[in-house]
Every structure is written in structure tokens, then in C-alpha cells.
VMD Tcl script that draws the C-alpha trace (Angstrom):
set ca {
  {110.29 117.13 108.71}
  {110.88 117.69 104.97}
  {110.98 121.33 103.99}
  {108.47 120.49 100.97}
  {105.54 118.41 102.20}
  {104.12 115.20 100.29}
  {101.78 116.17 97.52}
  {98.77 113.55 97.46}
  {96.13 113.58 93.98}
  {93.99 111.31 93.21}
  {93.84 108.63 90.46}
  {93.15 110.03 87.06}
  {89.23 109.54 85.40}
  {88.79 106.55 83.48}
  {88.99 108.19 80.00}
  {92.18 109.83 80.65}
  {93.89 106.99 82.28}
  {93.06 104.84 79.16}
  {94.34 107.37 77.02}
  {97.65 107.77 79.23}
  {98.19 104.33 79.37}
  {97.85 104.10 75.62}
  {100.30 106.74 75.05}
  {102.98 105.18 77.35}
  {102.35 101.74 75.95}
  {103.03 103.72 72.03}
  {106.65 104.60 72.20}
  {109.28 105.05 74.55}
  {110.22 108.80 73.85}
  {108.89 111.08 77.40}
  {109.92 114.17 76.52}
  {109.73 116.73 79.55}
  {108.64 120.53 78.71}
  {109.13 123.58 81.23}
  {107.62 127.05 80.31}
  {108.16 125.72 76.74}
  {111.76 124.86 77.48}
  {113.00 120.73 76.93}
  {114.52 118.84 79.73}
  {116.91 116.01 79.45}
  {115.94 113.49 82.39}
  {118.38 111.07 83.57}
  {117.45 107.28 83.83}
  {116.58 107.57 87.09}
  {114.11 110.75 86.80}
  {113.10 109.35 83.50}
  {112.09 105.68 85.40}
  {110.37 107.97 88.29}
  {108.58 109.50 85.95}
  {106.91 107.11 83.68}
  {106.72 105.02 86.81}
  {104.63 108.58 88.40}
  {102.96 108.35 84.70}
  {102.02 104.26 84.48}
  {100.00 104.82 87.86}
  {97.98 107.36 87.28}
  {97.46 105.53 83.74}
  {95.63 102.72 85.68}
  {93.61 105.13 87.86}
  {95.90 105.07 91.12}
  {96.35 107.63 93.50}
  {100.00 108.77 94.11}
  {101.79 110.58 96.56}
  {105.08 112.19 96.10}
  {107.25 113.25 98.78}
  {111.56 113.01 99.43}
  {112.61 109.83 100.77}
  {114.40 111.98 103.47}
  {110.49 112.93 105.08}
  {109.94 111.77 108.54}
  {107.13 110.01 109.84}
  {104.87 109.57 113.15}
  {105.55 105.97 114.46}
  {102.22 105.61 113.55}
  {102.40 106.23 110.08}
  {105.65 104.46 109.63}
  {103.57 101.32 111.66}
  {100.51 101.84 108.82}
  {103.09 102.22 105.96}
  {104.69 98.65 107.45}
  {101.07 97.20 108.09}
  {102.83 96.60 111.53}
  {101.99 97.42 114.86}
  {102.46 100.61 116.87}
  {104.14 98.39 119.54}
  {106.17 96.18 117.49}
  {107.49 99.16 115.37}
  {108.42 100.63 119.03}
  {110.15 97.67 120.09}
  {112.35 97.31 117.18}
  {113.03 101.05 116.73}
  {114.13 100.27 120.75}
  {116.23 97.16 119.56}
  {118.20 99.21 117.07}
  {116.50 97.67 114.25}
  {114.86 100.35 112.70}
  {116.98 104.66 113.04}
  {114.78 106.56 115.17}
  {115.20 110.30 115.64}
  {113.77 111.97 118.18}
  {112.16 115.43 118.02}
  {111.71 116.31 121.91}
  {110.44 113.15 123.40}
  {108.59 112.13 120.16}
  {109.86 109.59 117.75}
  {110.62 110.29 114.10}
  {111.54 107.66 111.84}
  {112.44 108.58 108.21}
  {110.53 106.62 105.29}
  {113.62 105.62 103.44}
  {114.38 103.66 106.29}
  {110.56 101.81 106.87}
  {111.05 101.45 102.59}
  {114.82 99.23 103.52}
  {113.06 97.84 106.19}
  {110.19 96.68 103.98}
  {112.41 95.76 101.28}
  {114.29 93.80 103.72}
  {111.25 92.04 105.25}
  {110.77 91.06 100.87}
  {114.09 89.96 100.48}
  {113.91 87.65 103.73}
  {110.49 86.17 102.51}
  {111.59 85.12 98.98}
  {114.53 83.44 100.67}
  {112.54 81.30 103.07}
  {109.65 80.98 100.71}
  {110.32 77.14 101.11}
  {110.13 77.05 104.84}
  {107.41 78.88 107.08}
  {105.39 81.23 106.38}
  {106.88 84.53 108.76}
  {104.91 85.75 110.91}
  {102.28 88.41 110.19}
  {103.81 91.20 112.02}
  {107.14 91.35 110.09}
  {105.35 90.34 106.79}
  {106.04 93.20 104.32}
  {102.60 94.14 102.61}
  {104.20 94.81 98.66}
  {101.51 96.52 97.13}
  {99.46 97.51 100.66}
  {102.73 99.84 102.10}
  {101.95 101.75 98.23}
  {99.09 102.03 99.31}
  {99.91 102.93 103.26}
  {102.63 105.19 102.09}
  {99.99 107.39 99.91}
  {97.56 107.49 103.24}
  {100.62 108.17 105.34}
  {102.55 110.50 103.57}
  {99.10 112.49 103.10}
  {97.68 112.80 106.54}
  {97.50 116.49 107.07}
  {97.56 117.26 103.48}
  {93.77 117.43 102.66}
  {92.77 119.54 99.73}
  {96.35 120.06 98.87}
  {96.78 119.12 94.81}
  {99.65 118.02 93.18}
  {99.90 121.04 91.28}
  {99.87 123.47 94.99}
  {102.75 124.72 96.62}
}
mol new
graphics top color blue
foreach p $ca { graphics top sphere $p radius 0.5 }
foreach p [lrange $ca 0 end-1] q [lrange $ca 1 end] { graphics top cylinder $p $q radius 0.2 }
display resetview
């Protein structure tokens, strides 16, 4: 399990998302202050967090947490909007890492995320033939929402601010 768990808040109020959302869409300049101290980001952490910043800006809940956290086989099936038992069998086919903590599964999120992404990928490239079928559909914008759910169980009343 990660050593720092997921941090789940809610979407921001109404008022304050507007006025978020109007200060991203003003300028391009994030500027990142610690005890009074500036921060350089890199692209990446820059892009995470005006990404972090644009969601709660329309109201969304978020959930942070490393890529490297592991998940139930449940949550990783919710997060997939798959099946318990067709996320077992393909763990069991080698298509998705499993780890196993005693005789309990473990699969890490970076690895549903590929999987998803893969699932994407697959469906763009066939969009011209049939439609695949509903248990290896990826569900885009549902698994953001999944993830948040999944990543959080456990984590009630803990803020994004808590330790």
C-alpha cells in the first residue's frame, strides 16, 4: 500500500469555482508559494497542477494519491467499470500485474490507468468496426470518477489539507 494514503475533497462551492475558473482562464502565470517561499514547478507539476486547479474550478471532486497505490480487485474492477470476475480472469491471463499480499490480490492503479488507456487506444482504432464489448469498454470520464470513489474508500472525513 502507499505510505501516504489518497486524499479525497470535495468539489469547490459554486462562487469559488467561478472565480477559480476565471482566474485560470486570465493568464497563464501559477505561481506556487510555501511558508511565503516561491517554487519553480516543472511542466509536468505545473500541468498537474492547473489540471488539480481546472477541476475543482468546475465544482469536481478530486482525489490525489501516487500512481504507485495499490488497489482491492474490487476497486481496480469499479475504477475499470469492469467486473470482479473479468478483472480476475485477466489478472489470471497475465493481462493485467497482480501482486499478492498473502492470498489477496493487489493490483497497482498505474497499471488499471495503462490498461484503461489501452482499452481507449484500441477503441479509437476500431471505431469503424464493432462496437467492443461492454466489459473491456474503458469508461473515459466514469474511471475519474471511479478512481475518486476508489482511491477514497476508507478515507472518510479525511481533507485534503490532513495528514
Amino acid at each position: 500500500m502507499a505510505l501516504i494514503a489518497p486524499r479525497m475533497t470535495a468539489g469547490l462551492p459554486a462562487e469559488d469555482a467561478g472565480k477559480l475558473r476565471q482566474a485560470l482562464e486570465g493568464g497563464h502565470d501559477i505561481t506556487v508559494f510555501v511558508d511565503g517561499t516561491v517554487h519553480r514547478l516543472t511542466p509536468g507539476a505545473r500541468d498537474a497542477v492547473v489540471d488539480l486547479l481546472s477541476r475543482f474550478s468546475r465544482g469536481e471532486a478530486v482525489t490525489v494519491s501516487s500512481v504507485e497505490e495499490m488497489l482491492t480487485t474490487s476497486q481496480a474492477a469499479e475504477l475499470a467499470g469492469i467486473s470482479h470476475t473479468y478483472l480476475r480472469n485477466m489478472t489470471d491471463r497475465g493481462e493485467i500485474p497482480v501482486e499478492y499480499r498473502g492470498t489477496h490480490r493487489r493490483i497497482r492503479l498505474a497499471a488499471i490507468m495503462a490498461w484503461l488507456d489501452q482499452q481507449k487506444k484500441s477503441e479509437q482504432q476500431n471505431s469503424g468496426e464493432a462496437p467492443a464489448a461492454p466489459e473491456a469498454a474503458a469508461k473515459g470520464a466514469a474511471a475519474s470518477e471511479a478512481a475518486a470513489k476508489a482511491a477514497g474508500k476508507g478515507q472518510a472525513g479525511q481533507s485534503a489539507g490532513g495528514n
